[in-house]
C-alpha positions in Angstrom: 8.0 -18.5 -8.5 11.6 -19.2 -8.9 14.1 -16.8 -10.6 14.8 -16.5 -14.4 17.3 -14.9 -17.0 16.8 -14.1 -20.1 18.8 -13.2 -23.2 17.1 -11.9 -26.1 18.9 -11.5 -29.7 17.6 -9.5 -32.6 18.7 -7.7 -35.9 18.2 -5.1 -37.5 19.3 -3.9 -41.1 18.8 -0.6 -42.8 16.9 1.2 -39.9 17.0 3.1 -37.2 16.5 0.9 -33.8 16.1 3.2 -31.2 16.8 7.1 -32.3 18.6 9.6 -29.0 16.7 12.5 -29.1 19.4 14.7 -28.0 21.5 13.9 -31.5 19.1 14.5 -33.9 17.6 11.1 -33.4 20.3 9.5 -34.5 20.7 5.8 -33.7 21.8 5.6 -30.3 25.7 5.1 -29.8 29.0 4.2 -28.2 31.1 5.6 -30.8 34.4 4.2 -28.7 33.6 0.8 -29.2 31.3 1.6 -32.4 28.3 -0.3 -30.5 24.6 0.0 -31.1 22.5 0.8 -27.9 18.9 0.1 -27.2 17.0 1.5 -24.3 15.3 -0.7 -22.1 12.2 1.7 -21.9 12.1 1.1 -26.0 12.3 -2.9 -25.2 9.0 -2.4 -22.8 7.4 -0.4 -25.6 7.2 -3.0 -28.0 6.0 -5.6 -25.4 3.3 -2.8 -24.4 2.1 -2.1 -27.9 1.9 -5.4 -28.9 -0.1 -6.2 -26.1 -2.5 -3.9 -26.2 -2.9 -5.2 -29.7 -3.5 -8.3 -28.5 -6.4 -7.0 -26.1 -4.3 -6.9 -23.2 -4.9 -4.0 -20.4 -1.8 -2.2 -19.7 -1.1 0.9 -17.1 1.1 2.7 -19.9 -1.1 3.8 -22.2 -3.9 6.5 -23.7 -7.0 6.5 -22.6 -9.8 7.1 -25.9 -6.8 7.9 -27.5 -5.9 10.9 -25.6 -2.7 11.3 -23.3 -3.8 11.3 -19.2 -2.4 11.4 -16.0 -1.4 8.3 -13.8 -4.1 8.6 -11.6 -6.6 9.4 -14.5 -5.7 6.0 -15.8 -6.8 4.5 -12.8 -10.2 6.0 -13.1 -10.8 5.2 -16.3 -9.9 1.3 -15.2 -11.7 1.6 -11.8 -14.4 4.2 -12.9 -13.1 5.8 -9.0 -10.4 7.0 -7.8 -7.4 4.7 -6.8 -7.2 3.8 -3.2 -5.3 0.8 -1.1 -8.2 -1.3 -1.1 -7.8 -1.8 -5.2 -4.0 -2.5 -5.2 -5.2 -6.6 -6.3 -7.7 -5.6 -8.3 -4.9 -3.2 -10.5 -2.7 -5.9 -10.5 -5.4 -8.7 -11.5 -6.0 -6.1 -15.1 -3.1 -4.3 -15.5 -0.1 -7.2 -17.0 2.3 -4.8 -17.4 2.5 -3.6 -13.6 2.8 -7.1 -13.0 6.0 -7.4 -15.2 7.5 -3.9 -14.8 6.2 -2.2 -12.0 5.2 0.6 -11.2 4.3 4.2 -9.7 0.5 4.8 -8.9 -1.0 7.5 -6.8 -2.7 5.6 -4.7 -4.7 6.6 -1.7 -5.1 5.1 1.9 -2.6 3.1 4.1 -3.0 0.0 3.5 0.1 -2.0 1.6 2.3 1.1 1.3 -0.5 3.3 0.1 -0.1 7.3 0.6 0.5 9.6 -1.9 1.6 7.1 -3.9 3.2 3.6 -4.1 5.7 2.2 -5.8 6.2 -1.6 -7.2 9.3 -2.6 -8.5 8.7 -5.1 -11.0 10.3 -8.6 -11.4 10.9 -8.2 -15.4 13.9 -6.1 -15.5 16.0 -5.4 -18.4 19.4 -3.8 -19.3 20.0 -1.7 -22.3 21.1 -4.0 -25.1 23.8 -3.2 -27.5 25.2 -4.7 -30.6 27.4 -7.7 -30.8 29.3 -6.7 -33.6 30.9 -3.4 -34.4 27.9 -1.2 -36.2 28.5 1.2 -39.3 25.9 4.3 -39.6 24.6 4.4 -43.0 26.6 7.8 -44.5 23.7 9.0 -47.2 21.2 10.6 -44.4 19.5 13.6 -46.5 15.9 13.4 -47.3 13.4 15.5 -49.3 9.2 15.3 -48.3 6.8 16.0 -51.5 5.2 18.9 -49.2 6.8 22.1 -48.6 7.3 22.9 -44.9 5.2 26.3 -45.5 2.6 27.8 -47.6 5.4 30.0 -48.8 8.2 27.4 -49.2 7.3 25.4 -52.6 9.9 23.4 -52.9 10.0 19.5 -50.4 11.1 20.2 -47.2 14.9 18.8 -46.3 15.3 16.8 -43.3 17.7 13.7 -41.7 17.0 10.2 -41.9 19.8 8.0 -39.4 19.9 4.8 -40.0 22.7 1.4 -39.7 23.6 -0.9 -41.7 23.2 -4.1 -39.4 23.0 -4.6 -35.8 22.7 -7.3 -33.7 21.7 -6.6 -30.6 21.4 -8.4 -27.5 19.8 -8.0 -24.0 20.1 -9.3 -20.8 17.1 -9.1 -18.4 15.8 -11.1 -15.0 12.5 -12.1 -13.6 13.1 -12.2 -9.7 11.0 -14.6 -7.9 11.0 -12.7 -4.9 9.3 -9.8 -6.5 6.6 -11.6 -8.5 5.0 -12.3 -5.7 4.6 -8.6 -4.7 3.0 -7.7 -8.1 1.2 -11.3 -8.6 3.2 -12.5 -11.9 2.6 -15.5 -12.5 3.6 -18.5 -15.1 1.2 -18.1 -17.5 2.2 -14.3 -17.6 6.0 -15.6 -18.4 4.3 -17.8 -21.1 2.8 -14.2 -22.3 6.1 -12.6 -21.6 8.1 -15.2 -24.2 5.7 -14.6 -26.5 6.0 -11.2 -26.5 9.5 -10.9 -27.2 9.6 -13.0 -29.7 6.7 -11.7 -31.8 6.5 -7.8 -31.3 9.6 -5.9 -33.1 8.4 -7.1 -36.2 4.6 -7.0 -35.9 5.4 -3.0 -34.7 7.3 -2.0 -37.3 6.9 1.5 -38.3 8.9 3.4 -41.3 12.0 3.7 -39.6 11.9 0.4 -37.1 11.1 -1.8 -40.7 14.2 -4.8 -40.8 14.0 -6.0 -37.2 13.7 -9.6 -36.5 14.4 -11.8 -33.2 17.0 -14.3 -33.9 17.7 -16.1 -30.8 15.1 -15.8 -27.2 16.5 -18.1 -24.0 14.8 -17.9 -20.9 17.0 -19.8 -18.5 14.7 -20.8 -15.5 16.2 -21.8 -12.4 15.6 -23.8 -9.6 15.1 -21.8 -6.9 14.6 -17.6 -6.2 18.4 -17.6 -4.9 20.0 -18.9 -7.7 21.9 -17.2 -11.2 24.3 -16.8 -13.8 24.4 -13.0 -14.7 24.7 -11.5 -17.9 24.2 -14.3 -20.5 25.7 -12.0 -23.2 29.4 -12.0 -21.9 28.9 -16.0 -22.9 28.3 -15.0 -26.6 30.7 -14.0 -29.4 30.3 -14.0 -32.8 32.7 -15.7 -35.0 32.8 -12.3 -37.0 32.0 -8.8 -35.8 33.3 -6.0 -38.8 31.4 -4.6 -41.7 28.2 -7.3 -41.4 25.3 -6.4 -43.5 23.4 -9.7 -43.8 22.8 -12.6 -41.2 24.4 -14.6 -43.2 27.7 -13.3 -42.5 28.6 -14.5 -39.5 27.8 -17.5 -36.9 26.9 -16.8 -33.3 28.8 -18.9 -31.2 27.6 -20.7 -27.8 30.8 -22.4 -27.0 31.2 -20.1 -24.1 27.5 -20.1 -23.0 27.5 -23.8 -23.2 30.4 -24.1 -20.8 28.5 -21.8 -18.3 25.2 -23.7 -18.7 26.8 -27.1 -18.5 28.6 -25.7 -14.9 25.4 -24.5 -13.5 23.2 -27.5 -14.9 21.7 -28.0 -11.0 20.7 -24.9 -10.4 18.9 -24.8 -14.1 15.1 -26.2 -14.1 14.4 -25.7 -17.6 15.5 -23.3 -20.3 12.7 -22.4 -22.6 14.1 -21.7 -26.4 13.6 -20.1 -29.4 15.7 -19.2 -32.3 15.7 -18.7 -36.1 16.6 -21.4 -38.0 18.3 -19.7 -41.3 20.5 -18.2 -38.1 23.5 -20.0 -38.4 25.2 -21.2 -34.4 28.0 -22.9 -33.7 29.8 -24.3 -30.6 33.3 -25.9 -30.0 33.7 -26.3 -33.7 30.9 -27.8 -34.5 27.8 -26.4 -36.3 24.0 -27.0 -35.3 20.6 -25.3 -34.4 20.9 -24.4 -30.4 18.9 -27.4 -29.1 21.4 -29.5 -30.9 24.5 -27.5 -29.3 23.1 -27.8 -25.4 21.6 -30.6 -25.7 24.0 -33.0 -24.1 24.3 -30.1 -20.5 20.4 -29.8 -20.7 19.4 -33.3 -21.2 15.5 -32.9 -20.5 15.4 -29.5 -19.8 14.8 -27.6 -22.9 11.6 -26.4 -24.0 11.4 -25.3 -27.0 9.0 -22.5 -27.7 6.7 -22.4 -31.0 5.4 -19.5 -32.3 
């Protein structure tokens, strides 16, 4: 398999994208820069859930709806403990050691086997912030119906965090070098692409309602040697102050299609999605992004339909 990168774009308005437990839950910030973070971990969570929904078997996750240990997870999959000799068949079930990795108490010798072995996967991400400069919504109080005791009446006050709008981008990898330690292959990419682009908004809860992908690229390359590095540094929006709407502003590829058109041998294909009501423009001119890179990626782009 050869290498990839990816860069993912979503919004979100009026929520709360991915809460810091050590401020109250408030959404996660650089307040210097007034930039939105996003963990990666809460990246792989939506790709998790929404797989499970979707009948995949994944290593993360409950068994009968109750929280277990790694190595009880690997029971319940194997209906034995976990030794060297079922490394393939835990990576043949479980699609989301094959993407991320990770850290199973496995028994024996064989392949790294011990105490435990460790996988790092090919799907790596880094946290994603915003592109434009985010505002926290000031009115945060919040009353439930229920009282929080039988000997409190009155609705219980509490703290509801949330932004305005955020655009936030990531950057992630698929090394081809490492897929074929945990067996990723390209139909798992195909699951991958899907993935990203479907689950924020099928997951929403309460306070993750208003998320939607609005540009997915997944430049694949030619080779397991060869790429660009953080596709983000290649965006800009034309506007980046007080947004509230998508429509505010325009993304703009000029930069990214200057990169792309200077690496066009090492690039194989780029596989594409993006919202259409998104507005995009590139050297002064407006379009959808097939229209914009069309000309560096004659033949090359794929466009994904979901």
């Amino acid at each position: 398999m050869n290498n990839s990168e990816l860069l993912f774009i979503y919004d979100a308005k009026m929520c709360n994208p991915n809460g810091d437990p050590d401020e109250e839950n408030r959404p996660r910030m650089d307040y210097d820069r007034q930039r939105n973070l996003v963990s990666d971990v809460r990246l792989k969570r939506y790709i998790r859930d929404y797989l499970a929904e979707n009948d995949y078997e994944i290593y993360v996750a409950k068994v009968e709806d109750k929280a277990v240990t790694a190595g009880d997870r690997l029971k319940a999959l194997l209906k034995h403990d976990a030794s060297s000799d079922d490394i393939d068949e835990i990576l043949s079930k479980l699609i989301d050691i094959r993407f991320f990795g990770a850290t199973m108490p496995i028994k024996g010798e064989k392949r790294g086997g011990g105490t435990s072995l460790s996988l790092t996967g090919p799907v790596q991400f880094n946290w994603g912030y915003s592109l434009n400069k985010v505002d926290l919504v000031e009115s945060n109080g919040i009353t439930s119906h229920f009282g929080s005791n039988a000997e409190n009446k009155q609705g219980a006050m509490g703290k509801d965090y949330r932004v305005y709008y955020s655009l936030i981008a990531f950057h992630g990898i698929v090394s081809g070098k490492r897929a074929s330690e945990t067996k990723l292959t390209e139909k798992d990419l195909d699951v991958l692409d899907k993935s990203l682009i479907k689950s924020i908004p099928l997951q929403a809860t309460r306070s993750k309602i208003g998320q939607y992908p609005r540009l997915y690229m997944r430049l694949e390359y030619v080779s397991d040697e060869d790429f660009i590095g953080d596709l983000r540094s290649y965006v800009n929006l034309d506007k980046t102050e007080t947004l509230r709407e998508p429509t505010d502003f325009a993304i703009d590829l000029s930069r990214l299609k200057k990169v792309i058109g200077e690496n066009n041998d090492k690039i194989a294909k780029l596989h594409l999605w993006y919202d259409q009501e998104m507005k995009f423009i590139s050297d002064g001119l407006s379009g959808n992004p097939e229209e914009l890179l069309r000309e560096e990626l004659k033949g090359k782009i794929d466009i994904l339909k979901y």
